[in-house]
C-alpha positions, 0 to 999 in steps of 0.5 A, spaced: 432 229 859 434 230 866 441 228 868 436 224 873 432 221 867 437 217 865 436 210 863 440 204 867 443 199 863 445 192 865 448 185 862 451 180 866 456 183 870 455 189 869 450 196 871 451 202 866 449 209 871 449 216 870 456 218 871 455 222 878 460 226 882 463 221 887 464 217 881 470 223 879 476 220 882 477 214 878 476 218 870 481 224 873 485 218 875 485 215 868 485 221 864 491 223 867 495 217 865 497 214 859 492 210 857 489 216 855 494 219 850 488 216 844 483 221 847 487 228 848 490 226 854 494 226 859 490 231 862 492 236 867 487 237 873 483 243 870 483 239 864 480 234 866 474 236 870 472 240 864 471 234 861 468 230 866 463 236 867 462 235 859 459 228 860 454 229 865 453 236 860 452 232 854 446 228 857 443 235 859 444 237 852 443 231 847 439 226 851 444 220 851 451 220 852 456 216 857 455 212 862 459 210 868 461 202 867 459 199 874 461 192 876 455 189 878 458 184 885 461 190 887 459 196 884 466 199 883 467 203 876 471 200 871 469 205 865 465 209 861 461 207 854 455 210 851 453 215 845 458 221 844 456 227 840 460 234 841 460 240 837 463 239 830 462 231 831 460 229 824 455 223 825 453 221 832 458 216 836 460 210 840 465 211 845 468 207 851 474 207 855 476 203 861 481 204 867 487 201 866 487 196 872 481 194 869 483 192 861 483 185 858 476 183 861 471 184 856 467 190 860 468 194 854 466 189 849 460 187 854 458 195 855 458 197 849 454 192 845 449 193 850 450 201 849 449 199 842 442 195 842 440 201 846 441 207 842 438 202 837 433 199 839 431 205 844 433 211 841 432 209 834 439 211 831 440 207 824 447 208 824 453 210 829 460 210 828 467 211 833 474 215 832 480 212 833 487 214 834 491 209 828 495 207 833 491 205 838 490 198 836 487 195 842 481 200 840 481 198 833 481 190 835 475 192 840 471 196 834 472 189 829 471 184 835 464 189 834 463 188 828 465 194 825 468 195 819 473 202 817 470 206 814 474 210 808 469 214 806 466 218 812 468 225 815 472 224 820 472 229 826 479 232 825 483 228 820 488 224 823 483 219 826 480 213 823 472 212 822 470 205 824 462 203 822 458 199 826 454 193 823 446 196 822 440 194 826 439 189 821 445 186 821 446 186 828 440 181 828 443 176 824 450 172 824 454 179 826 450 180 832 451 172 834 458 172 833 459 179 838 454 175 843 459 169 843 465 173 843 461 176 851 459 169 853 466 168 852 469 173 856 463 172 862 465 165 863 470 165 869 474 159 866 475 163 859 483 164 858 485 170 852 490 167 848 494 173 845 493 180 846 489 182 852 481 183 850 478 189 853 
């Protein structure tokens, strides 16, 4: 697949892309600051552009990767989602962050349900998972808020990260998948006020 191969993905708000060059500043920036302490950062500048050379490799690589979160009225990115596979990757997974002045308005949950259904129903994966840093909580609520439930028997990348299963095909067709989509609608109503933490 070629980087210009890849697909576009859209839900309400939102337009998924290819990550492109002109879409760097906003991932430098946020892999700089703290909110990228749970994903090997902060990353200094070198550090930084490897990695996003690595997202756009990835798609070179494995035929699917992140995309570039991209708000669909304005067209400004808040984030990325999409599969990720590297190199000593135990099982393919499902990853997303988004920038720190966009948190707590739903586009990840949004984004990466819709990532989900794609490699499901599209690429025709069976199973997928997400690592997350135990500490991170606002990832961890995210992943149950997905449906996903923690998975204590399988590998994970390095021993110090938690393995969260996401719901199967099947699943996702019944009373779990209904639950995410309300969870969106929710967040996509722009009267709908969260009540404790912030959702992302």
């Amino acid at each position: 697949m070629g980087h210009r191969d890849i697909p576009v993905l859209e839900t309400k708000r939102l337009i998924l892309r290819g990550p492109e060059p002109q879409d760097y500043p906003d991932f430098k920036a946020t892999f700089a600051s703290y909110r990228s302490r749970f994903m090997g950062g902060p990353l200094n500048a070198y550090e930084t552009w490897m990695l996003y050379a690595a997202e756009i490799g990835h798609w070179e690589i494995r035929g699917f990767g992140m995309w570039m979160i991209h708000l669909r009225d304005t067209d400004e990115t808040v984030g990325m989602a999409g599969g990720w596979f590297p190199a000593k990757w135990p099982e393919r997974e499902i990853a997303w962050i988004i920038w720190p002045d966009q948190a707590g308005k739903g586009y990840a949950l949004e984004a990466t349900d819709r990532v989900r259904r794609h490699v499901y129903d599209d690429l025709g994966w069976d199973s997928a998972v997400s690592y997350i840093d135990p500490k991170n909580l606002d990832s961890i609520r995210l992943a149950e808020r997905l449906g996903c439930k923690k998975d204590a028997t399988a590998p994970s990348i390095d021993g110090s990260d938690a393995v969260y299963r996401h719901p199967s095909p099947e699943d996702l067709r019944g009373q779990v998948g209904h639950g995410v989509a309300m969870e969106i609608a929710h967040c996509q109503d722009p009267l709908f006020k969260p009540k404790g933490w912030a959702v992302d």
